[in-house]
C-alpha positions as YAML, in Angstrom:
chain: A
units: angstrom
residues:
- id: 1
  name: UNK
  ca: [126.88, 114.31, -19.05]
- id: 2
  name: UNK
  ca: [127.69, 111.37, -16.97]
- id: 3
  name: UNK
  ca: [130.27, 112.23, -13.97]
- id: 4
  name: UNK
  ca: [133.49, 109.39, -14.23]
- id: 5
  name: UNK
  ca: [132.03, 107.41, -11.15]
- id: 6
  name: UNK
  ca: [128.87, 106.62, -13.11]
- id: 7
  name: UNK
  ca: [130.79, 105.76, -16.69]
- id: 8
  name: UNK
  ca: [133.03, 103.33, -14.27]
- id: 9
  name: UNK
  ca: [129.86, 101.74, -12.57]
- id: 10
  name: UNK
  ca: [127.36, 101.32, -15.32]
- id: 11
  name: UNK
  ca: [129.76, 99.73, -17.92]
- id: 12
  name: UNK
  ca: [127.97, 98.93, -21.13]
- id: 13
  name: UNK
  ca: [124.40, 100.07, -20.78]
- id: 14
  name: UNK
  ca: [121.06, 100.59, -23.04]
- id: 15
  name: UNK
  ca: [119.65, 103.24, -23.89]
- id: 16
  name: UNK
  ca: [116.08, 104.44, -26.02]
- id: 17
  name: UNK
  ca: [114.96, 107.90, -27.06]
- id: 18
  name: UNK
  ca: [111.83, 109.48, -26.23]
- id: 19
  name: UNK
  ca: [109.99, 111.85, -27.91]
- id: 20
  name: UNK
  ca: [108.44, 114.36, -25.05]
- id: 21
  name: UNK
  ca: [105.67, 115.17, -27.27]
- id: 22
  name: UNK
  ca: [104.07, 112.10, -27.32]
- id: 23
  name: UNK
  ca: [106.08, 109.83, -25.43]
- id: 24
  name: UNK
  ca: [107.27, 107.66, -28.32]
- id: 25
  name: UNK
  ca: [110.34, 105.76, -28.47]
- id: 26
  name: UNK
  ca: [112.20, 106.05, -31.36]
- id: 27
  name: UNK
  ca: [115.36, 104.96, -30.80]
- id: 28
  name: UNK
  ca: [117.48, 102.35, -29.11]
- id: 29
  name: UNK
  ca: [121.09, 102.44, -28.79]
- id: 30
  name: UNK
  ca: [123.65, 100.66, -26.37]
- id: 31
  name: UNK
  ca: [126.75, 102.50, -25.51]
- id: 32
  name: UNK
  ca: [129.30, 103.04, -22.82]
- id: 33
  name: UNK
  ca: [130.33, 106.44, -21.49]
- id: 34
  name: UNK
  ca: [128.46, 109.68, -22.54]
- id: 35
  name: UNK
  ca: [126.82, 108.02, -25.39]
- id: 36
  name: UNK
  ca: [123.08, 108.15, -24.87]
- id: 37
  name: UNK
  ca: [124.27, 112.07, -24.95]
- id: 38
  name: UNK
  ca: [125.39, 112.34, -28.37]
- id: 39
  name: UNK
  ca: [122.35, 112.52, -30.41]
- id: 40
  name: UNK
  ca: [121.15, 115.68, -29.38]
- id: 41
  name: UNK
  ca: [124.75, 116.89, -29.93]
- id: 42
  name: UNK
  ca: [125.04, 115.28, -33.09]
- id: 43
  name: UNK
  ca: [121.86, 117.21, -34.50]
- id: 44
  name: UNK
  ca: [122.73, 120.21, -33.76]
- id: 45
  name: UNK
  ca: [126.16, 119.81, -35.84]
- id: 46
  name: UNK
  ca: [125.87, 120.15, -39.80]
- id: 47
  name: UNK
  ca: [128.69, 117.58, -40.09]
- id: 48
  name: UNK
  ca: [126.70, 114.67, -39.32]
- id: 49
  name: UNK
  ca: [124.87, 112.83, -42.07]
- id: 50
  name: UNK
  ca: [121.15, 113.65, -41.95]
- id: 51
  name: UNK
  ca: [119.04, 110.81, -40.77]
- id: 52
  name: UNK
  ca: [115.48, 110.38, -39.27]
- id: 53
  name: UNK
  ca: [117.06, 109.95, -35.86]
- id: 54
  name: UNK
  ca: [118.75, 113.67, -36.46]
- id: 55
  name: UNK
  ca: [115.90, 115.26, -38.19]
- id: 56
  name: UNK
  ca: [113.22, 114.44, -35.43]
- id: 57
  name: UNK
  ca: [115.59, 115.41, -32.41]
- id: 58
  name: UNK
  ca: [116.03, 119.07, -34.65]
- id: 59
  name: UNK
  ca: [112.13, 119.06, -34.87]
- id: 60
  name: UNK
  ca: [111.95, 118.34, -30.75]
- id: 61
  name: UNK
  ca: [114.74, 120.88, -29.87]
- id: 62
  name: UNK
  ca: [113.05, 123.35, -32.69]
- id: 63
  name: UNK
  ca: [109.39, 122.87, -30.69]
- id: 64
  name: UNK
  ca: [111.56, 124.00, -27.06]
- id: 65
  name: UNK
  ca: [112.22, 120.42, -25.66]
- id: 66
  name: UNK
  ca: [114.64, 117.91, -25.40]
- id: 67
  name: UNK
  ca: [114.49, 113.93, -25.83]
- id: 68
  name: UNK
  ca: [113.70, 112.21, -23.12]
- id: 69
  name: UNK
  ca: [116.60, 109.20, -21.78]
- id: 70
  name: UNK
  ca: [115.78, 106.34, -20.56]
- id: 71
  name: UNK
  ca: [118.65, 103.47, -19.63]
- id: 72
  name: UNK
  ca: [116.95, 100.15, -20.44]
- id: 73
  name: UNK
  ca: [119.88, 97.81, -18.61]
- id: 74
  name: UNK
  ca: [123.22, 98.79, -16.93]
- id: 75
  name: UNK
  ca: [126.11, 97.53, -15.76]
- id: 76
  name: UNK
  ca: [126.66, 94.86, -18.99]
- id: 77
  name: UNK
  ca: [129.87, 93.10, -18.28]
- id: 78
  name: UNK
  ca: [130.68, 92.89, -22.28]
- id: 79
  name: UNK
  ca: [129.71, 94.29, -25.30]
- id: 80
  name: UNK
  ca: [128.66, 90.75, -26.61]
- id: 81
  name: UNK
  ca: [126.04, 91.01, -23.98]
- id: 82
  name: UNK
  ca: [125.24, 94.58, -25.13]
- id: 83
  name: UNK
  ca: [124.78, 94.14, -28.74]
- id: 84
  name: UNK
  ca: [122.26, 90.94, -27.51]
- id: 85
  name: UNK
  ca: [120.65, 93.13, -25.18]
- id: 86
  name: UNK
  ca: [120.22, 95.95, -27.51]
- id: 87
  name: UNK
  ca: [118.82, 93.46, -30.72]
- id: 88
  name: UNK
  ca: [115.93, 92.50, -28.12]
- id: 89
  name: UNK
  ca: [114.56, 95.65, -27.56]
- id: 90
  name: UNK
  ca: [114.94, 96.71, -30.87]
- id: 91
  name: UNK
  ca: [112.86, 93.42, -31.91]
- id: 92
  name: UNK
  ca: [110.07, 93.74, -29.61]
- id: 93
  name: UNK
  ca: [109.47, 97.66, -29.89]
- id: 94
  name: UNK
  ca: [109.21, 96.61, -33.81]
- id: 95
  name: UNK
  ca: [106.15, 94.70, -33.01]
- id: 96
  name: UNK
  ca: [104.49, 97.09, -30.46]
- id: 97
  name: UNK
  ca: [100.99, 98.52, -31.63]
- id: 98
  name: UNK
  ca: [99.52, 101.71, -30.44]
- id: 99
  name: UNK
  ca: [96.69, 99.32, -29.44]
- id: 100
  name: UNK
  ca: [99.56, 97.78, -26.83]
- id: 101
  name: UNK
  ca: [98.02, 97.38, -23.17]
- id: 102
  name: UNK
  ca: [99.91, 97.17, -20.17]
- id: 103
  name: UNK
  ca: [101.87, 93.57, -19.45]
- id: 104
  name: UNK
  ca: [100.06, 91.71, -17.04]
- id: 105
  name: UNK
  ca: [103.24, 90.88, -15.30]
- id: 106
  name: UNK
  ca: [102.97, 90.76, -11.50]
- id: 107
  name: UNK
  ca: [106.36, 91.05, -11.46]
- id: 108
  name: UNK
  ca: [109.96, 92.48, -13.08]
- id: 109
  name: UNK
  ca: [112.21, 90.89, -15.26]
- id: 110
  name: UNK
  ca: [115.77, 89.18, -13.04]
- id: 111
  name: UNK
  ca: [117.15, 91.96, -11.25]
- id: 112
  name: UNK
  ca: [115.18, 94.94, -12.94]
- id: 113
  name: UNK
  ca: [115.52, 96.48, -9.56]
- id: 114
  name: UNK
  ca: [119.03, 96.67, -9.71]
- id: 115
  name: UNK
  ca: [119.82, 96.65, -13.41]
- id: 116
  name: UNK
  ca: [116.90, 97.33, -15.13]
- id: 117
  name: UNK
  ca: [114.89, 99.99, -16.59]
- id: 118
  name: UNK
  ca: [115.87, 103.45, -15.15]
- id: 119
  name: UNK
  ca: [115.11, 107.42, -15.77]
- id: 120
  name: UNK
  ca: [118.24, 109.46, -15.81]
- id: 121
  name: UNK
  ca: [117.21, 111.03, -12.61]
- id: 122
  name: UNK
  ca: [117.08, 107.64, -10.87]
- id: 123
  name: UNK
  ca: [120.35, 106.60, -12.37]
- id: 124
  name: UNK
  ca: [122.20, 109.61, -10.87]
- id: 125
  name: UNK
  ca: [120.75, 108.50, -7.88]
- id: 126
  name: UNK
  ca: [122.00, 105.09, -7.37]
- id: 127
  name: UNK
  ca: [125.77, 105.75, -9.12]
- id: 128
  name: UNK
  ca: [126.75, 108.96, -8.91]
- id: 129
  name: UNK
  ca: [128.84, 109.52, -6.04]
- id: 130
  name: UNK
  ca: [128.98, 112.53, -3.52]
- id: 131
  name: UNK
  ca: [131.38, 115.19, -3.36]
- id: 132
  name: UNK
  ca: [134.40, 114.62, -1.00]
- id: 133
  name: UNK
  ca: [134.22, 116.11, 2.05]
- id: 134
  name: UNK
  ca: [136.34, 115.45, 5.20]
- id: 135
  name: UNK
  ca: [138.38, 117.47, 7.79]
- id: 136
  name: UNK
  ca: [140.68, 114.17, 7.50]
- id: 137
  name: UNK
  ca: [144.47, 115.05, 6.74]
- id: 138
  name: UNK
  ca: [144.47, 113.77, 3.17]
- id: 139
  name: UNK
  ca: [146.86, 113.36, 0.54]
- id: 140
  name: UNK
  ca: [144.73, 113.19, -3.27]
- id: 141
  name: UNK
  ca: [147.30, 111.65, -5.72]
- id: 142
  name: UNK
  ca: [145.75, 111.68, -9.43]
- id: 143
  name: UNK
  ca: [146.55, 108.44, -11.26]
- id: 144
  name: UNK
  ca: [144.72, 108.85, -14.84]
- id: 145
  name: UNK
  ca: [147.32, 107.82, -16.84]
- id: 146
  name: UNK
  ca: [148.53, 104.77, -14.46]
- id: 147
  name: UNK
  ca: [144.46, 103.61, -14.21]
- id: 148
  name: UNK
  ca: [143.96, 104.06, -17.71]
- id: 149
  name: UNK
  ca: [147.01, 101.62, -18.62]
- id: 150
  name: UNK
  ca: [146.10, 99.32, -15.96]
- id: 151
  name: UNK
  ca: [142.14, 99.28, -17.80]
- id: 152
  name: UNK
  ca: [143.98, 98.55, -20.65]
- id: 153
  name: UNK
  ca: [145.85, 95.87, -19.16]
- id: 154
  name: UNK
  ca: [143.02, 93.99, -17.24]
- id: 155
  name: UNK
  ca: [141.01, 94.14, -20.45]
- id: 156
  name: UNK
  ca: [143.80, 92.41, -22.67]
- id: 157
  name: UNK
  ca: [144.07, 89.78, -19.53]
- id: 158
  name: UNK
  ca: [147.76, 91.05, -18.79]
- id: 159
  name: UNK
  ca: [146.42, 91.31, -15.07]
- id: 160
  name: UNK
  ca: [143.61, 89.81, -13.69]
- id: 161
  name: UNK
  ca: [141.07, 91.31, -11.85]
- id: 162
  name: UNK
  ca: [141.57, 89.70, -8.89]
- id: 163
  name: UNK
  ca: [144.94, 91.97, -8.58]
- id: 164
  name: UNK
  ca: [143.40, 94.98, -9.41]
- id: 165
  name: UNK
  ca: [143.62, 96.23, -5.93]
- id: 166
  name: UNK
  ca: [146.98, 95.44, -5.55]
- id: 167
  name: UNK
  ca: [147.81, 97.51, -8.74]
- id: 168
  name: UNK
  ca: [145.93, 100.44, -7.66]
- id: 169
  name: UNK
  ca: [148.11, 100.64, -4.91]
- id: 170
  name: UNK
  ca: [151.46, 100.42, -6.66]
- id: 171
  name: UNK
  ca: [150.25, 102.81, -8.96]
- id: 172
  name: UNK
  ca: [149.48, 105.10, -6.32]
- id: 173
  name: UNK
  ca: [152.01, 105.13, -3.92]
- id: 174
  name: UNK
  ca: [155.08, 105.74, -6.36]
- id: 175
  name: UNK
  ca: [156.88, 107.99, -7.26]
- id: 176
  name: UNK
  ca: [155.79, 111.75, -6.42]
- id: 177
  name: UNK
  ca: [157.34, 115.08, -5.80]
- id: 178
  name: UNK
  ca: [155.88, 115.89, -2.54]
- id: 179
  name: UNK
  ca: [155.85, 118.59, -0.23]
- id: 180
  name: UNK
  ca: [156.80, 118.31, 3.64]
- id: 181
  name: UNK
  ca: [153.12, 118.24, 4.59]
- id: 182
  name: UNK
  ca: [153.31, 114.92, 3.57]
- id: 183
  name: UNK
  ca: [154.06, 114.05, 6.82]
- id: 184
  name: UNK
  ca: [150.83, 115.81, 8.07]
- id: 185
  name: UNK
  ca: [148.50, 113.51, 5.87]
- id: 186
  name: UNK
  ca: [147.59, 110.34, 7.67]
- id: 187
  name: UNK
  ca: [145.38, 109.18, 4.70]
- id: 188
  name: UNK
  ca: [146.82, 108.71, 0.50]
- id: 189
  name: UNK
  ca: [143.58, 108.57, -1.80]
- id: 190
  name: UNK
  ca: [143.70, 107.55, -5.44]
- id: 191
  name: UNK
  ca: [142.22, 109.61, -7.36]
- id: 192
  name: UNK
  ca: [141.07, 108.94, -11.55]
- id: 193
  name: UNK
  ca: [139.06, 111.59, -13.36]
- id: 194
  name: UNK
  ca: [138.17, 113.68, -10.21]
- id: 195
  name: UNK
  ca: [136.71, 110.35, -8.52]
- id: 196
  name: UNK
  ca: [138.11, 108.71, -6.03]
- id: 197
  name: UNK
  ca: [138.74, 105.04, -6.17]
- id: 198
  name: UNK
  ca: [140.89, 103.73, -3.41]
- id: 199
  name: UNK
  ca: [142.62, 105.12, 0.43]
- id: 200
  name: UNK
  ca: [145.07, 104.08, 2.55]
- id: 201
  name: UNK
  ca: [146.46, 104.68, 5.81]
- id: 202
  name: UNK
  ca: [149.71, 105.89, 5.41]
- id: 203
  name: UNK
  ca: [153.13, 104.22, 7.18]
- id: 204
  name: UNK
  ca: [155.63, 106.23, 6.60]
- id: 205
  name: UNK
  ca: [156.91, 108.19, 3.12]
- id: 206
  name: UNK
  ca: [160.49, 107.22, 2.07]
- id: 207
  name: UNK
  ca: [162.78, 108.88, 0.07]
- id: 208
  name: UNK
  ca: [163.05, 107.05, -3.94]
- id: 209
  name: UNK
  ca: [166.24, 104.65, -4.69]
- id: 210
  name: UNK
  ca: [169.27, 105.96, -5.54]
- id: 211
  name: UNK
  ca: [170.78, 102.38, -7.15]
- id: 212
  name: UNK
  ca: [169.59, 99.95, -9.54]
- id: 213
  name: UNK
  ca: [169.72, 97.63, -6.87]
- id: 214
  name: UNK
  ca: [167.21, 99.38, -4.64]
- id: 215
  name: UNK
  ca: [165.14, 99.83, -7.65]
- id: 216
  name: UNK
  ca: [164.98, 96.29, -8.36]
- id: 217
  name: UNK
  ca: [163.63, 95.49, -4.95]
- id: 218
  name: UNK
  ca: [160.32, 97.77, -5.81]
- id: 219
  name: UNK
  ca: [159.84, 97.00, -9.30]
- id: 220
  name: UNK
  ca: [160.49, 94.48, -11.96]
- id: 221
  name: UNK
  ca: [163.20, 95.87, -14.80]
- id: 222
  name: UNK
  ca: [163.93, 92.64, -16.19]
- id: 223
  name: UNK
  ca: [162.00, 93.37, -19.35]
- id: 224
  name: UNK
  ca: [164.31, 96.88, -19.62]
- id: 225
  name: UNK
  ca: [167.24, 97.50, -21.31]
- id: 226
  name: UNK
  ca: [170.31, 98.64, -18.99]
- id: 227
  name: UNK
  ca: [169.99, 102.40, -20.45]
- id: 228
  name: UNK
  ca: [165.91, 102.03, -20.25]
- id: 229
  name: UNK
  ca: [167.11, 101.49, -16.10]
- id: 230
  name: UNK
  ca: [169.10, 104.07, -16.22]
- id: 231
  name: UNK
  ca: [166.53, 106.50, -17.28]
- id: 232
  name: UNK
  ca: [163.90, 104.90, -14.87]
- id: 233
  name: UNK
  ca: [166.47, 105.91, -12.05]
- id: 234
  name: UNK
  ca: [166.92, 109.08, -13.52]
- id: 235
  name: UNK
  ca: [163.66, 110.01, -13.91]
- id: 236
  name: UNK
  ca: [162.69, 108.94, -10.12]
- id: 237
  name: UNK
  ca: [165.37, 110.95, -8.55]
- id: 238
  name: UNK
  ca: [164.14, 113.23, -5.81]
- id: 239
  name: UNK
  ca: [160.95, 111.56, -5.52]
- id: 240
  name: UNK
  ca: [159.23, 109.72, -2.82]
- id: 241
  name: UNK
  ca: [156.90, 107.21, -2.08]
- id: 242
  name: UNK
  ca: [154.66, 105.76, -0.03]
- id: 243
  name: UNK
  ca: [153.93, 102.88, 2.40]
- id: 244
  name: UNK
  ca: [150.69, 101.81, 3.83]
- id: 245
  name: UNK
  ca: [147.18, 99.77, 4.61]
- id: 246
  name: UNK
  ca: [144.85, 99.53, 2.07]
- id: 247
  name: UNK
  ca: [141.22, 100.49, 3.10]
- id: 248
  name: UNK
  ca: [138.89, 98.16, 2.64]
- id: 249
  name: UNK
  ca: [135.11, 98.59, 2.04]
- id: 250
  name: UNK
  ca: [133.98, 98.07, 5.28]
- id: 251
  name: UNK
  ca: [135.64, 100.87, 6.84]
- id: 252
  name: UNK
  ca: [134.37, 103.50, 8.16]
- id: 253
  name: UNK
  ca: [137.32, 105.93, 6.48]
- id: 254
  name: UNK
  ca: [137.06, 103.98, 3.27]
- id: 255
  name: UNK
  ca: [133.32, 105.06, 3.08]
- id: 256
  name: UNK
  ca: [134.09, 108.83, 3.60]
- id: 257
  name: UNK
  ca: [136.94, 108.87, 0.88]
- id: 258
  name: UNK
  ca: [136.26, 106.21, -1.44]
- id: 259
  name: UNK
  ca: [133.83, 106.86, -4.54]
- id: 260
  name: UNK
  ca: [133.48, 110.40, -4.16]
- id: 261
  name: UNK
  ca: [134.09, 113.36, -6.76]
- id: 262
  name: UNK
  ca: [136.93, 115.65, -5.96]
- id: 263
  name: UNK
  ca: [134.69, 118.82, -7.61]
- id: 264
  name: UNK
  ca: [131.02, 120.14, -7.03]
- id: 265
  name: UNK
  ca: [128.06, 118.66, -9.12]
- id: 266
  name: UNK
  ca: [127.81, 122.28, -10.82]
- id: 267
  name: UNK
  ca: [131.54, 122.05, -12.33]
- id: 268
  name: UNK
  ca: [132.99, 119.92, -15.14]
- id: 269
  name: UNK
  ca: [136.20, 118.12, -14.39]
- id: 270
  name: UNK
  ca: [139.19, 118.97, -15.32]
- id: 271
  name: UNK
  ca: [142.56, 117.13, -14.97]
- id: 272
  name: UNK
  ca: [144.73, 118.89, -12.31]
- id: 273
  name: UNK
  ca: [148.36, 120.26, -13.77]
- id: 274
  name: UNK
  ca: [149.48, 118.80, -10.53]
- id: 275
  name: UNK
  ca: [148.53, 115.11, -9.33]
- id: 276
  name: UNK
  ca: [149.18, 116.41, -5.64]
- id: 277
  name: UNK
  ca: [147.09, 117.77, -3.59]
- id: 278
  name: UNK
  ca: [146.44, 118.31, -0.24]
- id: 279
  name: UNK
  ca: [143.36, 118.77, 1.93]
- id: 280
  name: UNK
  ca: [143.65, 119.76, 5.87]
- id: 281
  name: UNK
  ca: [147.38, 118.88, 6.21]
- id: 282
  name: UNK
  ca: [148.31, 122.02, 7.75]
- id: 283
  name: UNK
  ca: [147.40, 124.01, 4.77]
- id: 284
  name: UNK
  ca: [145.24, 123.17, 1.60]
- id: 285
  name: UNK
  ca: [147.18, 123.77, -1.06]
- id: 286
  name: UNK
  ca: [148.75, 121.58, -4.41]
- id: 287
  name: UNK
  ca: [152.30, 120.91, -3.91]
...
C-alpha cells in the first residue's frame, strides 16, 4: 500500500500488470490512490465478477508469486489526462509482437526521468517521505477533516490554489484544547493522514473569543445564521489558538518537519483519537 505522502504526490498515475512468469503485461489501468493494489485483492475475494484479469492473478498467486507493478506515468494533473494517457498504452501494447526488438531510441520520452516509467521500488524512493524525527519542541496538530474539505474546495474552484497555504494555516492554528506545554513547543506542524504537510514558528497561543465580535475579527460568519454563531461560539469555548510564521521550503526547519510520516514504515496509519500531540515539550505525551 501506498503511504498518504505518495497518494498526495503522484496524483493520477498509470499503472500495467506483469506476469512474473514470463514477464508479460497484461494489464493497464490508471488510478489514483491504492489502486494499482486492488487486483490482487480483488482475486482473492469471491464477490468480484470473474474475469481474465482475476483468473490469471489466482493462477500467479496459486503458482507462489505475485504480479509484478509497474507505474507507467505519475503525477497527472487530471483525470482527462489520465484516461488519454492510459488509451495510449493500451493501443500500442495491442500491436506489440513477441517478435518486438528493443526501440532504437537514444533517448526518453519528455520528462521520463521525472514522470515516467517507474518500478514500485523506485517510486517509494523518490515520494515516500521519511519518518519524523527531531529533538525540536513540536506541537503535531492533525487536520484530516479540515484538509479533506479544503481538497474538496480547491477542486470545485471555491479556493484557488494559490491560497492553499494560507488555508493550511487557518486550518491549523484554530481552535484546540491544549495542554500548558503548549508554551514549551516553539514549532506547530500540520499534520493529514500521519504526514506532515506544513510548520510554523509559533508567536504566542491565545486564549479563543468569548463575543461574537471577537469572533468576527478571525473568521467570516456572514453566511451564518445568528443561532449557527451562537453555536460556533459555543462550541470554541475554552479553546485556543495559535499565532505564527509559516515555514517555507527553503528552511532548514521546514525540511526536518515538513513531508515526513508521523509512524514507522513497518506500521499502518491510523487516525489519532486526539489531534494533539506533543513531541519533546517537556514531556511526550497527547494532550
Amino acid at each position: 500500500m501506498f503511504s498518504t505522502g505518495i497518494i498526495e504526490k503522484i496524483k493520477y498515475y498509470i499503472y500495467c500488470l506483469v506476469d512474473p512468469r514470463d514477464d508479460n503485461i497484461f494489464y493497464v489501468g490508471k488510478g489514483t490512490g491504492d489502486r494499482v493494489f486492488q487486483h490482487a485483492k480483488g482475486a482473492e475475494k469471491e464477490k468480484f465478477e470473474p474475469s481474465d484479469k482475476l483468473e490469471l492473478i489466482k493462477e500467479i498467486q496459486q503458482a507462489g508469486f505475485e504480479p509484478k507493478y509497474y507505474i507507467l506515468r505519475h503525477n497527472i494533473q487530471d483525470e482527462v489526462q489520465a484516461l488519454e494517457y492510459e488509451a495510449l498504452a493500451i493501443d500500442l501494447l495491442s500491436i506489440v509482437k513477441p517478435s518486438q526488438k528493443p526501440l532504437t531510441n537514444r533517448q526518453g520520452g519528455t520528462h521520463s526521468d521525472q514522470r515516467g516509467l517507474m518500478s514500485l521500488s523506485e517510486l517509494y524512493k523518490q515520494y515516500d517521505p521519511q519518518e519524523l524525527k527531531t529533538d525540536l519542541p513540536i506541537i503535531l496538530i492533525t487536520i484530516n477533516r479540515g484538509y479533506d474539505d479544503l481538497k474538496k474546495a480547491m477542486r470545485n474552484g471555491e479556493i484557488a490554489e494559490s491560497e492553499r497555504e494560507q488555508e493550511i494555516y487557518q486550518r491549523t492554528r484554530k481552535y484546540w484544547v491544549v495542554g500548558k506545554n503548549r508554551n514549551n513547543a516553539i514549532y506547530a506542524v500540520a499534520v493529514y493522514r500521519g504526514w506532515t504537510i506544513a510548520a510554523y514558528k509559533i508567536s504566542k497561543w491565545l486564549a479563543s473569543p468569548t463575543n461574537l465580535a471577537d469572533l468576527e475579527k478571525l473568521e467570516d460568519l456572514s453566511h451564518l445564521t445568528e443561532q449557527q454563531k451562537q453555536e460556533r461560539l459555543t462550541k470554541i469555548k475554552g479553546r485556543w489558538f495559535f499565532e505564527g510564521e509559516i515555514l517555507t521550503a527553503d528552511s532548514d526547519i521546514y525540511q526536518v518537519l515538513v513531508n515526513k510520516t508521523t509512524y514507522s514504515k513497518d506500521q499502518d496509519y491510523k487516525a489519532p483519537q486526539n489531534p494533539i500531540t506533543y513531541k519533546n515539550c517537556g514531556n511526550s505525551y497527547k494532550n
